[in-house]
C-alpha positions in Angstrom: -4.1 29.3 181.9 -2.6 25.8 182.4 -2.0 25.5 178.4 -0.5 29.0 178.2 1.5 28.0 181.1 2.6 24.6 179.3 3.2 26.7 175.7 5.4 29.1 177.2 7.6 26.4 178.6 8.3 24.5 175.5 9.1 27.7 173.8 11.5 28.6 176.7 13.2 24.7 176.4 13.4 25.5 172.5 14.6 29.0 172.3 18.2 27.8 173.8 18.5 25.4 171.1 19.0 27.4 167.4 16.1 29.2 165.1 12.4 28.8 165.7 9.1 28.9 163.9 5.8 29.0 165.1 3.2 27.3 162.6 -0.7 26.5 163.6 0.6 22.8 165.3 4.2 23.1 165.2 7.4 24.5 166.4 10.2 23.8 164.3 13.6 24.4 165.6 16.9 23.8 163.8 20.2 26.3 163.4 18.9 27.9 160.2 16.0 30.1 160.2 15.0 29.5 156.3 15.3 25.9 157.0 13.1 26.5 159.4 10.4 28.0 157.5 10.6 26.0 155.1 9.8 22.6 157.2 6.9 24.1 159.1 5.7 25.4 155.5 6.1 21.4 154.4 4.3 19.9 157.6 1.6 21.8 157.6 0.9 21.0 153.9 1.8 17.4 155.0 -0.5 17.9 157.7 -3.3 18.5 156.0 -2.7 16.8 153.0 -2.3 13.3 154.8 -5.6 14.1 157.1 -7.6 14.4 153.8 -6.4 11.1 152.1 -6.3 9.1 155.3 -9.7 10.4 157.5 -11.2 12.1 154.3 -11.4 15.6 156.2 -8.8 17.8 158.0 -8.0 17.3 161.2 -8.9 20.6 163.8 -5.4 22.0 165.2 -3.7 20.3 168.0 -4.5 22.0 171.7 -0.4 22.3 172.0 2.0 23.0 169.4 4.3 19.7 168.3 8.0 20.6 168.9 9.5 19.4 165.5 13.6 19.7 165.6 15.5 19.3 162.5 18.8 18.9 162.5 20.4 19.0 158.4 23.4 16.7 157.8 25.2 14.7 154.9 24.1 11.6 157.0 21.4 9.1 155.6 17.8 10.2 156.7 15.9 9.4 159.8 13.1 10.5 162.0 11.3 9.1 165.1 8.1 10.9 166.4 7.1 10.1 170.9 3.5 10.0 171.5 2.2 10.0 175.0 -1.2 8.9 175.3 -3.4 8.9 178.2 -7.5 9.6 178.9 -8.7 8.4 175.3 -6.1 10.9 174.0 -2.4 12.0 172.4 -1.6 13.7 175.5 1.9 14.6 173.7 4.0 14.2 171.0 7.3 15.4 169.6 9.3 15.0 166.6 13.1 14.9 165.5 14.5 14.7 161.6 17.9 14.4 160.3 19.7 14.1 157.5 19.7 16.0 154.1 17.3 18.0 153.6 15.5 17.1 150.2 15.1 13.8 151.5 13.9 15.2 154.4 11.1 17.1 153.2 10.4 14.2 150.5 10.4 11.2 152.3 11.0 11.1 156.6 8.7 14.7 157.2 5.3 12.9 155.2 6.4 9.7 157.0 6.5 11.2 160.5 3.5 13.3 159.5 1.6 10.1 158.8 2.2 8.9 162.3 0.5 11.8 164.0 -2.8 11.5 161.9 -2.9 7.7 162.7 -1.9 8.6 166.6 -4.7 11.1 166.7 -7.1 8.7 164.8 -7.2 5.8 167.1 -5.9 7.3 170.2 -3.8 4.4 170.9 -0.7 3.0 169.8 -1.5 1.6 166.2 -0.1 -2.2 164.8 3.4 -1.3 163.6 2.4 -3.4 160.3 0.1 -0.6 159.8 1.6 2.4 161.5 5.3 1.8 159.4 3.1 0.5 156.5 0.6 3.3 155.8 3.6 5.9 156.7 5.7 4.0 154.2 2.4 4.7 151.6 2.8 8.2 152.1 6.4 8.7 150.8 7.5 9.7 147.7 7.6 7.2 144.7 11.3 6.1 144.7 10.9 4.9 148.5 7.3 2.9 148.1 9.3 1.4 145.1 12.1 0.2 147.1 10.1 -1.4 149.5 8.0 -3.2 146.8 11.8 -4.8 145.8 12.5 -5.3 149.4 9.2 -7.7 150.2 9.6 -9.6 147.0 13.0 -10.2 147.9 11.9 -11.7 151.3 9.6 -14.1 149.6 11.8 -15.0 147.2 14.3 -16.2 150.3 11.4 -17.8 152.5 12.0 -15.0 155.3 8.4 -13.7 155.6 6.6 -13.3 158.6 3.2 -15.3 158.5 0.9 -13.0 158.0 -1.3 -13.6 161.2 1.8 -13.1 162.9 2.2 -9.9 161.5 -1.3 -8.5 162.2 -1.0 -8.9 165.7 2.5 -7.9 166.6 2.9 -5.1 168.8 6.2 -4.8 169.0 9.3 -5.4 166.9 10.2 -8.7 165.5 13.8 -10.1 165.3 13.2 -9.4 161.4 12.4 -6.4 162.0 12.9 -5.8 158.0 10.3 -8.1 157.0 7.8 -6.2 159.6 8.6 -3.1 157.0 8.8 -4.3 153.8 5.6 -6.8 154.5 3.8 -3.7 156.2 3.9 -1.4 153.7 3.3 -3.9 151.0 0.0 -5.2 153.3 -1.4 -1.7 153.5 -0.6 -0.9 149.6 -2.5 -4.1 148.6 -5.8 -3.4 150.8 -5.7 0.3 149.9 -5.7 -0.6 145.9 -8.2 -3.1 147.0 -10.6 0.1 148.6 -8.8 3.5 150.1 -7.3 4.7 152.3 -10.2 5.4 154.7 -11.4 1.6 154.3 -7.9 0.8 155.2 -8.3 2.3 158.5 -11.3 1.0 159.4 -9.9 -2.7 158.4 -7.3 -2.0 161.3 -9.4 -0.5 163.9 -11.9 -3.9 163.6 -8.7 -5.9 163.7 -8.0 -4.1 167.1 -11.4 -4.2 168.6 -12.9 -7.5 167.3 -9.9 -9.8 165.7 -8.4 -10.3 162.2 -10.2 -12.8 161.1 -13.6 -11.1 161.6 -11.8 -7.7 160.1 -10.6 -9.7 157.3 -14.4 -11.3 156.6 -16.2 -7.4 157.4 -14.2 -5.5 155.7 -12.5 -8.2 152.8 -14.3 -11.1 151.9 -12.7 -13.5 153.0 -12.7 -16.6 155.6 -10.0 -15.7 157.4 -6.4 -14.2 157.5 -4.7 -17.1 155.9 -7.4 -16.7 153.1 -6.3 -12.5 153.1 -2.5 -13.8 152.7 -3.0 -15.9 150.1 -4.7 -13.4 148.0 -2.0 -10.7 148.6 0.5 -13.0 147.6 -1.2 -13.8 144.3 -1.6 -10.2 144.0 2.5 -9.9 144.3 2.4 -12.8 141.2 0.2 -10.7 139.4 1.9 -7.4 139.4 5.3 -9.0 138.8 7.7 -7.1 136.8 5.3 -3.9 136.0 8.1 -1.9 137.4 11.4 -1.7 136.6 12.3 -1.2 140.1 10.7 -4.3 141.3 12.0 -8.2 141.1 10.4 -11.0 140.1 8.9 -13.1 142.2 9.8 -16.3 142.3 8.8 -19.6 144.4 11.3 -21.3 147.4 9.2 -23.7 149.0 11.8 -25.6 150.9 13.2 -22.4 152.8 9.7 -20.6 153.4 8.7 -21.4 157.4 5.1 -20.8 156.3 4.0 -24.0 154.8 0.2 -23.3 153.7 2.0 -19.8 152.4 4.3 -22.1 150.8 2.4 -24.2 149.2 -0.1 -21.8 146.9 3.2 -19.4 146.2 4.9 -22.1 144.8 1.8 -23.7 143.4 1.3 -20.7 141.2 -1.7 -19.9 142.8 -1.1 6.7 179.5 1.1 5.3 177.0 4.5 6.5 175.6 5.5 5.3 172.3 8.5 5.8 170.3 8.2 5.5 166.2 11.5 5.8 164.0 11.6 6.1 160.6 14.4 3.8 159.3 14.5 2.0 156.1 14.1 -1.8 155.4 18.1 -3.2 154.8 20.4 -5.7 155.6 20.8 -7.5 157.6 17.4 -9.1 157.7 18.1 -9.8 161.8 19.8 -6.4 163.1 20.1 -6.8 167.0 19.8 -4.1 169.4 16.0 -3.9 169.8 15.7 -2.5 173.6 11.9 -2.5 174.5 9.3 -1.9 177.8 6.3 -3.9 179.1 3.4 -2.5 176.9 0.1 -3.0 177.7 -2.6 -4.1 174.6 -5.1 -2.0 172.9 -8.0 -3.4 174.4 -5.9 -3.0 178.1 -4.1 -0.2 177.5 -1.0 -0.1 180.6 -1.8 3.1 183.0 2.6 3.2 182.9 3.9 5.2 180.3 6.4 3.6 178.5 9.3 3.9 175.5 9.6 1.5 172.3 13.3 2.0 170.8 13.9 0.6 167.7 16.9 -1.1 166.1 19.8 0.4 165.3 19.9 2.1 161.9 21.4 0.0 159.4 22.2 1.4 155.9 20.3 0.3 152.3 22.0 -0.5 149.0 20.8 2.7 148.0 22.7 4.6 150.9 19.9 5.8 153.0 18.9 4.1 156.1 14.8 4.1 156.8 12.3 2.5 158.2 
């Protein structure tokens, strides 16, 4: 009674605002009914689709319906999905899209999507180098491309984040960019490296028992330093296979990682907020607002809200994360 209570209440909330569609898990609002349609049509094929290559099996309907508003505009693309969590549990979730449609339904939609399936996987707030990196993973071509130019141009300027620094951040860096670009390139690497599914589990050991243990489980090797070193050979190794990507060259003198240095240039109850914004300059955008946020292991009893920067706009004209 309590959930048909709850389900007629968000319907009431959304009926005010434009169209709406009910799908299995969602309800999409926005002021055009085809649009509509057609989005609930995409997320639950995004739904499942993403459940099968990320857990290897679909996930069983969500107990409440996610309310997914879509507003269409000329502007550049964005998203941001809320999670609640609480009791071992997504106790809610919403999401909001924007921007032209195409790239809505190509590239923010199977990003937000990705987001819920990790949410519902662990149960917890994931390591934004994972959550934005795996979502990143599961865009279309032309935006996993554009991050692979993005990261190389951060190494080629010295601006990385060490990678142990990355692993355990749990909220977002000054170079916020970097957390992106390095994120997604991270989670391509070890998926290439194994799957998808392997990938997961590499994160979830990382959470419970460390990186370095999760990067000697699950990788081979010693330790995370040991990890960075062989994704950054990788990056050597794959140089110039795209046309989209840059070389990678060495810059010892401006890199603040000095081991990373050194073998690049030697040839060798919860709420959580999770926008979809592009990596772009500038490399420090200001404006992160944050709250208190207790870790995995201690999850805070308080619920509270993770904003992310503002959204800035990339050479190619659409701002993301």
């Amino acid at each position: 009674m309590k959930k048909r209570i709850a389900l007629f209440l968000v319907l009431a909330a959304v009926s005010s605002m434009g169209a709406d569609i009910r799908t299995a898990n969602f309800i999409v609002i926005s002021a055009n009914p085809q649009v509509c349609k057609q989005v609930g049509e995409w997320a639950e094929r995004y739904r499942k689709e993403k459940a099968i290559q990320w857990l290897g099996r679909e996930m069983p309907n969500w107990p409440q319906p996610c309310p997914l508003r879509v507003n269409v505009t000329m502007e550049a693309p964005s998203g941001e999905t809320v999670f609640t969590f609480g009791g071992g549990r997504v106790t809610s979730q919403e999401m909001t899209i924007r921007g032209p449609l195409d790239r809505l339904l190509y590239s923010v939609l199977p990003h937000e999507i990705t987001h819920t399936i990790f949410a519902h996987h662990f149960k917890t707030p994931v390591p934004r180098w994972a959550d934005e990196g795996g979502s990143v993973l599961s865009e279309d071509d032309a935006e996993r491309d554009r991050h692979d130019k993005h990261v190389r141009n951060i190494l080629n300027k010295g601006q990385q984040i060490p990678m142990r620094t990355l692993l355990g951040l749990r909220e977002y860096p000054p170079q916020v960019i970097c957390l992106y670009a390095q994120g997604y390139s991270m989670c391509d690497y070890l998926v290439k490296r194994s799957n998808r599914q392997h990938l997961l589990n590499f994160v979830g050991a990382g959470m419970q028992y460390g990186w370095d243990q999760a990067a000697k489980s699950h990788f081979g090797h010693a330790n995370v330093e040991e990890l960075e070193q062989a994704w950054l050979k990788h990056l050597r190794d794959t140089k110039g296979q795209s046309n989209n990507q840059q070389l990678l060259a060495a810059n010892p003198s401006a890199n603040p990682n000095p081991n990373a240095a050194a073998t690049f240039a030697g040839n060798g109850v919860t709420k959580t907020v999770r926008l979809t914004v592009p990596p772009a300059q500038p490399l420090d955008p200001q404006g992160i607002a944050r709250a208190a946020m207790g870790s995995v292991e201690q999850p805070s009893n308080q619920p509270n809200v993770r904003l992310e920067p503002p959204v800035p706009i990339s050479p190619a004209g659409f701002p993301r994360r």
